[in-house]
N, CA, C and O atoms as CSV, one atom per row, in Angstrom:
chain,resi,resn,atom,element,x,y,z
A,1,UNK,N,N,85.469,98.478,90.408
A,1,UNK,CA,C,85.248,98.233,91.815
A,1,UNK,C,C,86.553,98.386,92.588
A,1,UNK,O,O,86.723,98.988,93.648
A,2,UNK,N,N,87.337,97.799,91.934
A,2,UNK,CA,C,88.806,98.009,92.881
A,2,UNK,C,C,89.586,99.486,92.813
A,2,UNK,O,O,90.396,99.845,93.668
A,3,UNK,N,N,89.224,100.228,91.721
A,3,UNK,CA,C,89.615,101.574,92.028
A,3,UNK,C,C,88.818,102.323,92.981
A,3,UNK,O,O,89.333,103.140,93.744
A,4,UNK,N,N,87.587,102.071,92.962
A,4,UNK,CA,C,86.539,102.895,93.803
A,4,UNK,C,C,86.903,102.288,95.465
A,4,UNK,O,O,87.005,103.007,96.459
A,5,UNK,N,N,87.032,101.022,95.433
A,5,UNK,CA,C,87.393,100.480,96.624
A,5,UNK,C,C,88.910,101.215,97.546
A,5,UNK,O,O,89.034,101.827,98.606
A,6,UNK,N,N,89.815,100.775,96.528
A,6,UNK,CA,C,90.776,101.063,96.989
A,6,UNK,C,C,90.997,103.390,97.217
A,6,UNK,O,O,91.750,104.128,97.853
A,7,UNK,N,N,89.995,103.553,96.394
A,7,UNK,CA,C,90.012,104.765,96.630
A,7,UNK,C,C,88.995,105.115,97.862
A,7,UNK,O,O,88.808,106.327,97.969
A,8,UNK,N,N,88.469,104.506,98.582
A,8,UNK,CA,C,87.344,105.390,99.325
A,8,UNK,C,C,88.496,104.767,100.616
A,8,UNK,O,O,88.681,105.429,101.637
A,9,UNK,N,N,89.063,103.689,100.425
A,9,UNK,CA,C,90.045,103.300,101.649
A,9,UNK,C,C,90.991,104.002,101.995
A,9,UNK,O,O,91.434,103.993,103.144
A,10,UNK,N,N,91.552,104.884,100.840
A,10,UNK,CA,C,92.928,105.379,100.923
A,10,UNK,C,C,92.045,106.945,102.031
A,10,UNK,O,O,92.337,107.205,103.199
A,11,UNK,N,N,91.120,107.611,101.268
A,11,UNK,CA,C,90.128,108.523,101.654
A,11,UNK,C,C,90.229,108.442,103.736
A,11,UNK,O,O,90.492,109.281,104.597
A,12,UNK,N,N,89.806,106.768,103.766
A,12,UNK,CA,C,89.409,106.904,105.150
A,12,UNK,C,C,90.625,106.665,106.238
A,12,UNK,O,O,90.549,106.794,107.460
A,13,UNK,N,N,91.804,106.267,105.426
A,13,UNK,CA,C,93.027,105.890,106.219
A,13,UNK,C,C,93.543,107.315,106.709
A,13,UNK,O,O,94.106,107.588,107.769
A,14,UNK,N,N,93.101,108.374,105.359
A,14,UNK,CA,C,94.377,109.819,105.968
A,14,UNK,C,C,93.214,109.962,106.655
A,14,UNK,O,O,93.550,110.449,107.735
A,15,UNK,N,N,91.913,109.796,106.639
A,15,UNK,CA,C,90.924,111.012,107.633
A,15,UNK,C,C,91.738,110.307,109.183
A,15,UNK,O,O,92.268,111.113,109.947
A,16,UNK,N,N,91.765,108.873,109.509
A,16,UNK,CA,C,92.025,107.930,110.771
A,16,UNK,C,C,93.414,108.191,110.552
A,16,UNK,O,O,93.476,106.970,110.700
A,17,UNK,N,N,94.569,108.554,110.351
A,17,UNK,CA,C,95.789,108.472,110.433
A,17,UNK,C,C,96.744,109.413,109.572
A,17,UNK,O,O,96.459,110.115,108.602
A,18,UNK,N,N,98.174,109.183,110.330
A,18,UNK,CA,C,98.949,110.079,109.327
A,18,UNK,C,C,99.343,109.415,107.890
A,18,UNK,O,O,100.177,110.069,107.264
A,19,UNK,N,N,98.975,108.473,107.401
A,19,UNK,CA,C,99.337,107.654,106.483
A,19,UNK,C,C,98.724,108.239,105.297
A,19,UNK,O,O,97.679,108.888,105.251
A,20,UNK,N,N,99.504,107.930,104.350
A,20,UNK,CA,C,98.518,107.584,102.731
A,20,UNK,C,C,99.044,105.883,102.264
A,20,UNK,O,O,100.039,105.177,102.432
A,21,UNK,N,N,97.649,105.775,101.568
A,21,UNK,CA,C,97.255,104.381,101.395
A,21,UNK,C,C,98.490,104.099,100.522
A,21,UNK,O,O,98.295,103.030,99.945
A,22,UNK,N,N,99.825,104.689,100.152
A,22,UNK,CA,C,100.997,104.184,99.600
A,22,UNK,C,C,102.167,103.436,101.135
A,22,UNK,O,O,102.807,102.398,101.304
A,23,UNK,N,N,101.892,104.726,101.961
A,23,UNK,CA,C,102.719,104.739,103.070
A,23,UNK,C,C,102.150,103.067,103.421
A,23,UNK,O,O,102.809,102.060,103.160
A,24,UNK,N,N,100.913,103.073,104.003
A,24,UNK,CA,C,100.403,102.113,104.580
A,24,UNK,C,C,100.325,100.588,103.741
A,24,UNK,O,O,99.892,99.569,104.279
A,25,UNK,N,N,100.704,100.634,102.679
A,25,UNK,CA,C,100.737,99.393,101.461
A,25,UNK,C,C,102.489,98.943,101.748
A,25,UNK,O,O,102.675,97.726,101.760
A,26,UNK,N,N,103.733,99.819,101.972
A,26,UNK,CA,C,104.588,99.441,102.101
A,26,UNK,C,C,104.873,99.364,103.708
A,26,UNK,O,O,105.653,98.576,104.244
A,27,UNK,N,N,104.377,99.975,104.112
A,27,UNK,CA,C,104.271,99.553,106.001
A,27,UNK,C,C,104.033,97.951,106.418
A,27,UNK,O,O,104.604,97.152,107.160
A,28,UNK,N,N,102.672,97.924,105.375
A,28,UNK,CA,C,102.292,96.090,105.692
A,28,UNK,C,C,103.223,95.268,105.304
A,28,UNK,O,O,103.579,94.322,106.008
A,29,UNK,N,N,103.850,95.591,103.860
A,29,UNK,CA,C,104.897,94.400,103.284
A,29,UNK,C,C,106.348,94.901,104.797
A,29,UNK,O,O,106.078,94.365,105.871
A,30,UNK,N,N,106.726,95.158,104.801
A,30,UNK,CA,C,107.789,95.618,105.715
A,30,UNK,C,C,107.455,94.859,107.101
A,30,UNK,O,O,107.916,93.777,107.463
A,31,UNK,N,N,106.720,95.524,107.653
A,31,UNK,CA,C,105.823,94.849,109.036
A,31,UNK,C,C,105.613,92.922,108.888
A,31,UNK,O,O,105.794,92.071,109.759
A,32,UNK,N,N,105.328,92.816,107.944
A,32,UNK,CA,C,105.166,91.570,107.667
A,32,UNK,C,C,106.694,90.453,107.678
A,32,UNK,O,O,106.731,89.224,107.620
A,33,UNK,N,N,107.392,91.067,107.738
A,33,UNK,CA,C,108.862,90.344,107.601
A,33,UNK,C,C,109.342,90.703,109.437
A,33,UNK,O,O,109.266,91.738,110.098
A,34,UNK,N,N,109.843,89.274,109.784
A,34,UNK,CA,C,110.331,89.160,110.819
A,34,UNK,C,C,111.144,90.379,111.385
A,34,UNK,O,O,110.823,90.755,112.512
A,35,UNK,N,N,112.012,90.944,110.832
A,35,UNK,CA,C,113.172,91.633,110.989
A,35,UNK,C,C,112.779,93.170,110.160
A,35,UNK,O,O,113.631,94.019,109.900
A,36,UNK,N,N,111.597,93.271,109.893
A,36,UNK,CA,C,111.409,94.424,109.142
A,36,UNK,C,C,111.974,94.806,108.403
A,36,UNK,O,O,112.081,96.030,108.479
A,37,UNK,N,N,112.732,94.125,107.187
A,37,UNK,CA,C,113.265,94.715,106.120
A,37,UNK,C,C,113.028,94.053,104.834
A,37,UNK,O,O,112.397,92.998,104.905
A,38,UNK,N,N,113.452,94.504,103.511
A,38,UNK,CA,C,112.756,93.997,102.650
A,38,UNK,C,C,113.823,94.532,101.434
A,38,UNK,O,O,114.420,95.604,101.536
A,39,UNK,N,N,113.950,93.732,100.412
A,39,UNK,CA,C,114.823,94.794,99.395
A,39,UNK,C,C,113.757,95.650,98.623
A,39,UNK,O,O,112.686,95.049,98.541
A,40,UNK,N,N,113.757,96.759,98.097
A,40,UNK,CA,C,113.461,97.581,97.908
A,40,UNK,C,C,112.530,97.335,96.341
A,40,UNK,O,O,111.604,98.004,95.883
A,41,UNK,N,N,113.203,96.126,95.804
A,41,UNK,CA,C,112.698,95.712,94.487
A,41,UNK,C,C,112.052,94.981,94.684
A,41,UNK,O,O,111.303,94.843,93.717
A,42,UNK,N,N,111.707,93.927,95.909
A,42,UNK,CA,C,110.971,93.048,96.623
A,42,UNK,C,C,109.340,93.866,96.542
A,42,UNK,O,O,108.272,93.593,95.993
A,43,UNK,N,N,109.888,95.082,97.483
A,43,UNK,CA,C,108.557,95.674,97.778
A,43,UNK,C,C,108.211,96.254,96.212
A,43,UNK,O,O,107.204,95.547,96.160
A,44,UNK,N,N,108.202,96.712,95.339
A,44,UNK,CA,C,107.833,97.165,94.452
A,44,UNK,C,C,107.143,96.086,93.280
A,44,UNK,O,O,106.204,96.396,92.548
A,45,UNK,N,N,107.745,94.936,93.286
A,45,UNK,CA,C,107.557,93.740,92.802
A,45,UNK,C,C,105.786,93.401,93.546
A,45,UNK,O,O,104.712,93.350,92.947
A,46,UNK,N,N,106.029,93.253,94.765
A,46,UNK,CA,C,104.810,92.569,95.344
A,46,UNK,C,C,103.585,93.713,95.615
A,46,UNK,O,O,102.471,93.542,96.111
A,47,UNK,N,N,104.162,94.823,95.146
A,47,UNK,CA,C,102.876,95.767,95.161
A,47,UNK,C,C,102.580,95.901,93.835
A,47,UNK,O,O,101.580,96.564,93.561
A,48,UNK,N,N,103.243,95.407,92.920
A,48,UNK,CA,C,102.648,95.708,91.250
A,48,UNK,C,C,103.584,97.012,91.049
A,48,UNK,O,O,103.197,97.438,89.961
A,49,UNK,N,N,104.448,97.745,91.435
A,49,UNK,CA,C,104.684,98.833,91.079
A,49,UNK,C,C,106.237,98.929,90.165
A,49,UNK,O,O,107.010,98.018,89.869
A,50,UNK,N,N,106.317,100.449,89.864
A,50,UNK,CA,C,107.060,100.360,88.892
A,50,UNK,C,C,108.460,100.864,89.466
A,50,UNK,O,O,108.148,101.723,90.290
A,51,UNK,N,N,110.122,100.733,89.432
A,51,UNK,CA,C,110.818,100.893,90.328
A,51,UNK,C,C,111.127,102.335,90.574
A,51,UNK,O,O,111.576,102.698,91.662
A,52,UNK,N,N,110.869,103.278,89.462
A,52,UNK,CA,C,110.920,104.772,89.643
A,52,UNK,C,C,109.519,105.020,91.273
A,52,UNK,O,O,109.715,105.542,92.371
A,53,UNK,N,N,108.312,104.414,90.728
A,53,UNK,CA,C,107.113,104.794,91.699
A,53,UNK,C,C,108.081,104.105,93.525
A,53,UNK,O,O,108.466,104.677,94.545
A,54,UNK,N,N,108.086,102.984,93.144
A,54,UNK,CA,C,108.840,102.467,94.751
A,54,UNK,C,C,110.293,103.590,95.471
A,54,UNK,O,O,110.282,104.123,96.581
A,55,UNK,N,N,110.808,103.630,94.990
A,55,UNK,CA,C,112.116,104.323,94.824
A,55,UNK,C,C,111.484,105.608,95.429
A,55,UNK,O,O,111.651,105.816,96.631
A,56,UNK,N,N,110.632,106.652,94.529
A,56,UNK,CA,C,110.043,107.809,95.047
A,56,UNK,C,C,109.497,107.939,96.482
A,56,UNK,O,O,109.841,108.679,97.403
A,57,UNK,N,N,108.832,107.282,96.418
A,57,UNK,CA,C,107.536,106.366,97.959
A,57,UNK,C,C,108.347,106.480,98.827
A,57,UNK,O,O,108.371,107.511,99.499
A,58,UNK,N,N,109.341,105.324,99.074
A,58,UNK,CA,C,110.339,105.087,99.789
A,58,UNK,C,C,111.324,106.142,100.329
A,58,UNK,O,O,111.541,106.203,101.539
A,59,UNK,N,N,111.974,107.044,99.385
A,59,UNK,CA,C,112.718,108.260,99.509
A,59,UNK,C,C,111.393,109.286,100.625
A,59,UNK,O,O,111.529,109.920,101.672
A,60,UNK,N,N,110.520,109.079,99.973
A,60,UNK,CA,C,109.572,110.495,100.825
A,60,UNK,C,C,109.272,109.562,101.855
A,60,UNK,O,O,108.563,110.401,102.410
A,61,UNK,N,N,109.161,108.411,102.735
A,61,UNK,CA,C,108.586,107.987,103.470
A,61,UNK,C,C,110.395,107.633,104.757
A,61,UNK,O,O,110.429,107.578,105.986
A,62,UNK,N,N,111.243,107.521,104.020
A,62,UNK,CA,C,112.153,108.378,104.908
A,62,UNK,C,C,112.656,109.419,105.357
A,62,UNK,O,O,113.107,109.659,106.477
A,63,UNK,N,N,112.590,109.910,104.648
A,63,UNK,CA,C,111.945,111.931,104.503
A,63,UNK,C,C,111.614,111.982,106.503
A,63,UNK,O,O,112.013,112.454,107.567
A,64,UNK,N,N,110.599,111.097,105.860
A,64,UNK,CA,C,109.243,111.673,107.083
A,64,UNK,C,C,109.666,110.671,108.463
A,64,UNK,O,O,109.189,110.946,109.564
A,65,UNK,N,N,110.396,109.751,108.322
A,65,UNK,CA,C,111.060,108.788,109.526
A,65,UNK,C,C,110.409,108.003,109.568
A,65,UNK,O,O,110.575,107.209,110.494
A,66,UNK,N,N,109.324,107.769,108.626
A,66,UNK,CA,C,109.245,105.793,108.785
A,66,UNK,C,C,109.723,104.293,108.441
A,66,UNK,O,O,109.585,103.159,108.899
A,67,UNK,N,N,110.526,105.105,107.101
A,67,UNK,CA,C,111.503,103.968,106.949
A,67,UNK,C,C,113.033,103.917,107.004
A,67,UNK,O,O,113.419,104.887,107.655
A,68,UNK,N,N,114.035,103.181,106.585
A,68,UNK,CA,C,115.215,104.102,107.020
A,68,UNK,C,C,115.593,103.080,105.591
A,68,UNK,O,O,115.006,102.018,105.379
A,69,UNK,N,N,116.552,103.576,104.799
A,69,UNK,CA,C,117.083,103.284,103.669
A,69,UNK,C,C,118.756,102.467,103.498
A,69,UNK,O,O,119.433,102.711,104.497
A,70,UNK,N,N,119.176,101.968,102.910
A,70,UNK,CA,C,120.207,100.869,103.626
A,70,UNK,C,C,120.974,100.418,102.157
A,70,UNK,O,O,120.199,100.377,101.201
A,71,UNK,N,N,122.008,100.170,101.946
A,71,UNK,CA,C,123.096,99.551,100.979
A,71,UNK,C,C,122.577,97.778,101.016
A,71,UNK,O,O,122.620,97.408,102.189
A,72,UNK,N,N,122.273,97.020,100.395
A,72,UNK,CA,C,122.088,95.681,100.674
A,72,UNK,C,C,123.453,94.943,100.784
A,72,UNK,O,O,124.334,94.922,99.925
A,73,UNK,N,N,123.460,94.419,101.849
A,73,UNK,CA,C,125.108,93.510,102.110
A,73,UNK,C,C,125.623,92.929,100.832
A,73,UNK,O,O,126.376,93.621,100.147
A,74,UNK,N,N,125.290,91.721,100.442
A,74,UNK,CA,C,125.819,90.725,99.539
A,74,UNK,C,C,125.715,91.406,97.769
A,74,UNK,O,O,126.167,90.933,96.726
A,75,UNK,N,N,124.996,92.566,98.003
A,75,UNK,CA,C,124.649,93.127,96.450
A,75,UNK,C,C,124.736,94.947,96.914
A,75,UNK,O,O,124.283,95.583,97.866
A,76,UNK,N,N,125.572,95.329,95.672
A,76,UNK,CA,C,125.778,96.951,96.224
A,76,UNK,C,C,124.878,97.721,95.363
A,76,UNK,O,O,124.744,98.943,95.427
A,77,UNK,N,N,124.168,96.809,94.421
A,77,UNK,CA,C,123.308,98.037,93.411
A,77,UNK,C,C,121.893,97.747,94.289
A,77,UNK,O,O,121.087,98.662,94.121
A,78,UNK,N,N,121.561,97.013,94.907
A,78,UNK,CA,C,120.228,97.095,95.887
A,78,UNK,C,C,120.390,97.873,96.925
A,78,UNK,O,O,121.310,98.505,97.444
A,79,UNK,N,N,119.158,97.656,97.126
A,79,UNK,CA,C,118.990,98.686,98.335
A,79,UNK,C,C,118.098,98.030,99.642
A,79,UNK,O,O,117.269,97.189,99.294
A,80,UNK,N,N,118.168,98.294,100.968
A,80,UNK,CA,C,117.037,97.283,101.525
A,80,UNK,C,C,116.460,98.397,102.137
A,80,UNK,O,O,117.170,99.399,102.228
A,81,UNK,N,N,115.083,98.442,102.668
A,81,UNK,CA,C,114.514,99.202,103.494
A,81,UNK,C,C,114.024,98.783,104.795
A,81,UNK,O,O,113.055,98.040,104.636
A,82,UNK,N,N,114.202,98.896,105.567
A,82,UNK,CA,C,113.472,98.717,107.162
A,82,UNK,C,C,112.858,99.750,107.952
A,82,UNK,O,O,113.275,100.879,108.210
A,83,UNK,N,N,111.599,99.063,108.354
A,83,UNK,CA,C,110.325,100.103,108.918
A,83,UNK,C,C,111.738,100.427,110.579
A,83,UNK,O,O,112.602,99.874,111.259
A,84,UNK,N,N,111.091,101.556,110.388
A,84,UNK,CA,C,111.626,102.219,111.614
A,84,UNK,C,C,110.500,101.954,112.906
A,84,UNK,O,O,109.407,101.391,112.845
A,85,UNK,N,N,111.074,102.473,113.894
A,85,UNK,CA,C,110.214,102.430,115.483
A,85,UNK,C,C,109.246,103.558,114.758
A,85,UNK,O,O,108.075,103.227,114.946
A,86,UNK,N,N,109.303,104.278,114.306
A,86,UNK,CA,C,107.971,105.584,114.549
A,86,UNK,C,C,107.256,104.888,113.266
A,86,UNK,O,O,106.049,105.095,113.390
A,87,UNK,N,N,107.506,104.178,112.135
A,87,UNK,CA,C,106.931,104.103,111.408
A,87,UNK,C,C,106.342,102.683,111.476
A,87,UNK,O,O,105.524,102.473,110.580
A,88,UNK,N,N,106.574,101.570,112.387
A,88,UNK,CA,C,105.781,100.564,113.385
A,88,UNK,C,C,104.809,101.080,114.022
A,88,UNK,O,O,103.752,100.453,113.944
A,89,UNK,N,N,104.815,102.384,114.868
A,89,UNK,CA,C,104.087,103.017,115.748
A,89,UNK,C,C,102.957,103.067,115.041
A,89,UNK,O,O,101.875,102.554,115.326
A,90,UNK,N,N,103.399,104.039,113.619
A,90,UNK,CA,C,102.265,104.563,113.290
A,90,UNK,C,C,101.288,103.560,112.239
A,90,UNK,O,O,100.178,103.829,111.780
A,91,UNK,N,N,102.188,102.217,112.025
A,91,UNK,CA,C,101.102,101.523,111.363
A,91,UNK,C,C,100.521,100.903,112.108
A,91,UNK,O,O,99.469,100.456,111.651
A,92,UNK,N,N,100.783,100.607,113.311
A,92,UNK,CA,C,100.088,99.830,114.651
A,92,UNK,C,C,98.630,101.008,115.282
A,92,UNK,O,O,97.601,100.626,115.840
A,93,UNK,N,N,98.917,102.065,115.039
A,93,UNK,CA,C,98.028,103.106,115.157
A,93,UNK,C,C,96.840,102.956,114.397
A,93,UNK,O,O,95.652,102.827,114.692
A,94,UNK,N,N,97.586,103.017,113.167
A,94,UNK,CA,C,96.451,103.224,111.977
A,94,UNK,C,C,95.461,101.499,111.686
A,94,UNK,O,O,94.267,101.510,111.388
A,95,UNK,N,N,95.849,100.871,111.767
A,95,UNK,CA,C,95.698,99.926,111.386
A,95,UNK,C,C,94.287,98.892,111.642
A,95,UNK,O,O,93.758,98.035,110.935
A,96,UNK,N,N,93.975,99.445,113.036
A,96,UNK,CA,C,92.477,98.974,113.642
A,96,UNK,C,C,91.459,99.714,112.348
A,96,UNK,O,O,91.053,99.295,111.264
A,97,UNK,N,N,91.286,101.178,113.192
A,97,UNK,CA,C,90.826,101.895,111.137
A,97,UNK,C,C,90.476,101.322,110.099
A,97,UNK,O,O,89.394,101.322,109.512
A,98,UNK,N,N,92.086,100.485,109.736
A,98,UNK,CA,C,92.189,100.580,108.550
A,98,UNK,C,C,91.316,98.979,107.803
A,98,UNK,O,O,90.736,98.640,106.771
A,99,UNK,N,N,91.766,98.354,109.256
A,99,UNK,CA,C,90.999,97.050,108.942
A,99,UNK,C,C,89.245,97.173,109.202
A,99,UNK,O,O,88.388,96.546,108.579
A,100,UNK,N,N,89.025,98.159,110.296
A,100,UNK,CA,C,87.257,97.891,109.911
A,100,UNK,C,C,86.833,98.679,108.843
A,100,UNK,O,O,85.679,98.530,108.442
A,101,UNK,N,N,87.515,99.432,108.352
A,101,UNK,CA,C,86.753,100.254,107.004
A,101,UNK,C,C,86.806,98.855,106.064
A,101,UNK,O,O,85.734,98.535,105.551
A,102,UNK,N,N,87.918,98.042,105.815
A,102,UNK,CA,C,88.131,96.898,104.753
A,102,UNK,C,C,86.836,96.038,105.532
A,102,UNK,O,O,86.080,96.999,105.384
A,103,UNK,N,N,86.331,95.454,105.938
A,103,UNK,CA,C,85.246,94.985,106.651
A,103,UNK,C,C,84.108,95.231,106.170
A,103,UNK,O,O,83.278,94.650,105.472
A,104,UNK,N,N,84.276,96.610,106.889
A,104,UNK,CA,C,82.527,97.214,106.294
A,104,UNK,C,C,82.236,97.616,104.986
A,104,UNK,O,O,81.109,97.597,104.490
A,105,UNK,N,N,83.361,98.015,104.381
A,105,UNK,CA,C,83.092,97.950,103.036
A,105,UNK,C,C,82.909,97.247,102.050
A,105,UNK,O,O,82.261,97.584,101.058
A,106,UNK,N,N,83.740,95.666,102.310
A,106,UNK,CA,C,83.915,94.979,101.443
A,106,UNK,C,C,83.811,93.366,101.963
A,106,UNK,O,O,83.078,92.600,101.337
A,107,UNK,N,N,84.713,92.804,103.344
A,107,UNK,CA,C,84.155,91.696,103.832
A,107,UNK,C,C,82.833,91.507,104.166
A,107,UNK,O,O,82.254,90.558,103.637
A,108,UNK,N,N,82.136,92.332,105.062
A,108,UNK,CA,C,80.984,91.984,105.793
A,108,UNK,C,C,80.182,92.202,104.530
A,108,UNK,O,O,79.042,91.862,104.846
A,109,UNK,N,N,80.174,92.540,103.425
A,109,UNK,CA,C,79.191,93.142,102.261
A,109,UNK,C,C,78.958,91.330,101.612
A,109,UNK,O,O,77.818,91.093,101.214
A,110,UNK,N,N,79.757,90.421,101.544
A,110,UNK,CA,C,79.628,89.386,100.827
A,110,UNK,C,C,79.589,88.161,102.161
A,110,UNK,O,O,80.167,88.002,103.236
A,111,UNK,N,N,78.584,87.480,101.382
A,111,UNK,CA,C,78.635,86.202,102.057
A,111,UNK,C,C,79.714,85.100,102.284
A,111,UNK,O,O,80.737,85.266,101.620
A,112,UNK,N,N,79.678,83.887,103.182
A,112,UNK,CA,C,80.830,82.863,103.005
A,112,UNK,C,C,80.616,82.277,101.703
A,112,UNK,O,O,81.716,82.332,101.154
A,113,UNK,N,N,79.834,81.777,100.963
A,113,UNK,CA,C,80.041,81.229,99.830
A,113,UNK,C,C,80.605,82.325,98.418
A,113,UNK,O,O,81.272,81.981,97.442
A,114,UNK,N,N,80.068,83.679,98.744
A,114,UNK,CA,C,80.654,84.597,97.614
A,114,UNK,C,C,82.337,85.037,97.958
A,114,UNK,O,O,83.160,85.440,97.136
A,115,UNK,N,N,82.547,84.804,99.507
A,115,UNK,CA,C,83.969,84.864,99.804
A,115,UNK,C,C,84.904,83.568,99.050
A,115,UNK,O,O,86.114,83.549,98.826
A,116,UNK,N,N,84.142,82.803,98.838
A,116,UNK,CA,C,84.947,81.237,98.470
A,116,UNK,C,C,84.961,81.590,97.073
A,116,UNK,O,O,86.057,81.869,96.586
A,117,UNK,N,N,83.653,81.637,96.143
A,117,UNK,CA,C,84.055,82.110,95.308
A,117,UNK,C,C,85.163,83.083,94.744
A,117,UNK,O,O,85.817,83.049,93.701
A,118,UNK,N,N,85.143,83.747,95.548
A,118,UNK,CA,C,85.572,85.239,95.158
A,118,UNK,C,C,87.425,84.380,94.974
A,118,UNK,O,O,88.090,84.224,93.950
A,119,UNK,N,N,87.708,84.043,96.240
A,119,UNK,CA,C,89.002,83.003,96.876
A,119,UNK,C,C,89.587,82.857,95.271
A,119,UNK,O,O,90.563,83.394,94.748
A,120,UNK,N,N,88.049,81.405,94.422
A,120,UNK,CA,C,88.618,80.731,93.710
A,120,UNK,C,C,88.944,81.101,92.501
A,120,UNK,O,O,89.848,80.637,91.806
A,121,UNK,N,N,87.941,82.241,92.160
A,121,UNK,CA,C,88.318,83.683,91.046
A,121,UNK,C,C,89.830,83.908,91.588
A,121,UNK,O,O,90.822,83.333,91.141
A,122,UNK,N,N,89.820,84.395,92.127
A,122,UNK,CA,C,91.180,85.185,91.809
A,122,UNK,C,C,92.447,83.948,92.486
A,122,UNK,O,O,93.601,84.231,92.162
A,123,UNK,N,N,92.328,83.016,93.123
A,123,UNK,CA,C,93.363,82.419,92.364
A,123,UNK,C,C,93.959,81.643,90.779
A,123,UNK,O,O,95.042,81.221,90.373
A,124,UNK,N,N,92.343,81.778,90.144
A,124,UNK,CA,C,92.568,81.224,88.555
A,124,UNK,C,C,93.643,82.540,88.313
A,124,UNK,O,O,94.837,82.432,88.031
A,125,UNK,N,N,92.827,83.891,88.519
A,125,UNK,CA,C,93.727,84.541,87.653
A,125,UNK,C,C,94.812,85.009,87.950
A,125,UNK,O,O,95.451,85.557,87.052
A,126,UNK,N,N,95.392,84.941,89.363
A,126,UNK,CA,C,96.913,84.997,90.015
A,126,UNK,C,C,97.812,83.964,89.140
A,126,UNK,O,O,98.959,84.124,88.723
A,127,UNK,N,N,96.764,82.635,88.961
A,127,UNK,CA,C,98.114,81.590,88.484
A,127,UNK,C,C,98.244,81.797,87.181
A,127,UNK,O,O,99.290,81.482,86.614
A,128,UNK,N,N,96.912,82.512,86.328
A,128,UNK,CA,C,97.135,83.269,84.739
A,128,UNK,C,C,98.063,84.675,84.380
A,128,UNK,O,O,98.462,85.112,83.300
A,129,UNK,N,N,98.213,85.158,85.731
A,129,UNK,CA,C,99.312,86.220,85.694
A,129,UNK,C,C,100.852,85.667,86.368
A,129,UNK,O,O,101.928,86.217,86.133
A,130,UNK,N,N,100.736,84.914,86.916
A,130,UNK,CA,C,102.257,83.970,87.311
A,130,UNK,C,C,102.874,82.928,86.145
A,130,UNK,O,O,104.048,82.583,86.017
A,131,UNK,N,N,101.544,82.480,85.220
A,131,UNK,CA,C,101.967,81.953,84.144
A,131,UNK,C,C,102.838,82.822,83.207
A,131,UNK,O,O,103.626,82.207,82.487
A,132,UNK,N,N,102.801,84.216,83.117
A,132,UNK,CA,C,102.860,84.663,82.021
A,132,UNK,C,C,103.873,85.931,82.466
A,132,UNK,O,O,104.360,86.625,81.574
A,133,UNK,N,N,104.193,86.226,83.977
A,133,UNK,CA,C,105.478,86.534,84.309
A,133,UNK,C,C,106.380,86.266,83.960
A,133,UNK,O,O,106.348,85.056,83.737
A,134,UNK,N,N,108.033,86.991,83.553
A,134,UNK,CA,C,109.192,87.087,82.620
A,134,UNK,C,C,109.830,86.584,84.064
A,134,UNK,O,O,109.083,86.650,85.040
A,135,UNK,N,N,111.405,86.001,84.273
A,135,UNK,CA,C,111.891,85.990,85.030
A,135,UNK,C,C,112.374,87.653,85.717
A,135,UNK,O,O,112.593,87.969,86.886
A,136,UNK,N,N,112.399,88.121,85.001
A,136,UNK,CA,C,112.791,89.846,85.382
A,136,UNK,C,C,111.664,90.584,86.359
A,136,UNK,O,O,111.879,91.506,87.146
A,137,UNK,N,N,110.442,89.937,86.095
A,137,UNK,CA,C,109.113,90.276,86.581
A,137,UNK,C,C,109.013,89.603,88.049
A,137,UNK,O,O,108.657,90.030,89.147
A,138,UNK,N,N,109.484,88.368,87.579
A,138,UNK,CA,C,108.874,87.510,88.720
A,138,UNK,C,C,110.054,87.700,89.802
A,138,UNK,O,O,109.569,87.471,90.911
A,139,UNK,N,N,111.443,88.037,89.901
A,139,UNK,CA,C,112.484,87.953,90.928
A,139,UNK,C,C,112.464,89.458,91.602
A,139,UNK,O,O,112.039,90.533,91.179
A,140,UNK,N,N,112.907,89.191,92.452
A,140,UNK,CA,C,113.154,90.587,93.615
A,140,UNK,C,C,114.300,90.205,94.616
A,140,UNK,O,O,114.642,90.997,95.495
């Protein structure tokens, strides 16, 4: 379900926008921070990904001017990234889209009690995968 999901979303984000559902996964973590920036292992960490896949993403998504790439102050082997003005623009663009396709596909499909459920599922198994995180896993 979550591949088919996350695949018919990624599908309807490029038809509604210039994004791919990678662009738009590190747009939100970025966007989401006061100051728009994030270390680079941060974002790769909280998307599940691997640091070659983040690293790549990131490189092509400044490429294109949505993010801009940065030395981290207090640490010289990090790196930080911050969403740029065009790449705010364009997740502020995309983003109405992006939230009623997640809606119609998948909120409005389940009831309030299968939403609660659903809630209490997956925090058992968030705290069964936080149990069993390495410190190497778990820091960014």
């Amino acid at each position: 379900m979550q591949a088919r999901l996350n695949a018919q979303l990624a599908r309807d984000l490029s038809a509604h926008s210039q994004l791919s559902y990678q662009d738009y996964m590190v747009l939100v973590a970025l966007t989401a921070q006061p100051d728009g920036r994030l270390r680079i292992s941060r974002i790769g960490h909280d998307l599940g990904w691997e640091k070659s896949r983040i690293s790549h993403q990131v490189t092509r998504m400044a490429e294109r001017g949505l993010v801009e790439k940065g030395r981290c102050g207090d640490d010289r082997r990090g790196a930080m990234v911050t969403v740029s003005a065009f790449g705010r623009a364009q997740i502020e663009a995309a983003a109405p889209s992006h939230v009623d396709a997640v809606r119609r596909l998948f909120v409005d499909r389940l009831t309030h009690a299968q939403q609660d459920e659903l809630a209490a599922l997956s925090q058992a198994v968030l705290a069964a995968v936080a149990a069993e995180e390495t410190p190497e896993t778990s820091e960014a």
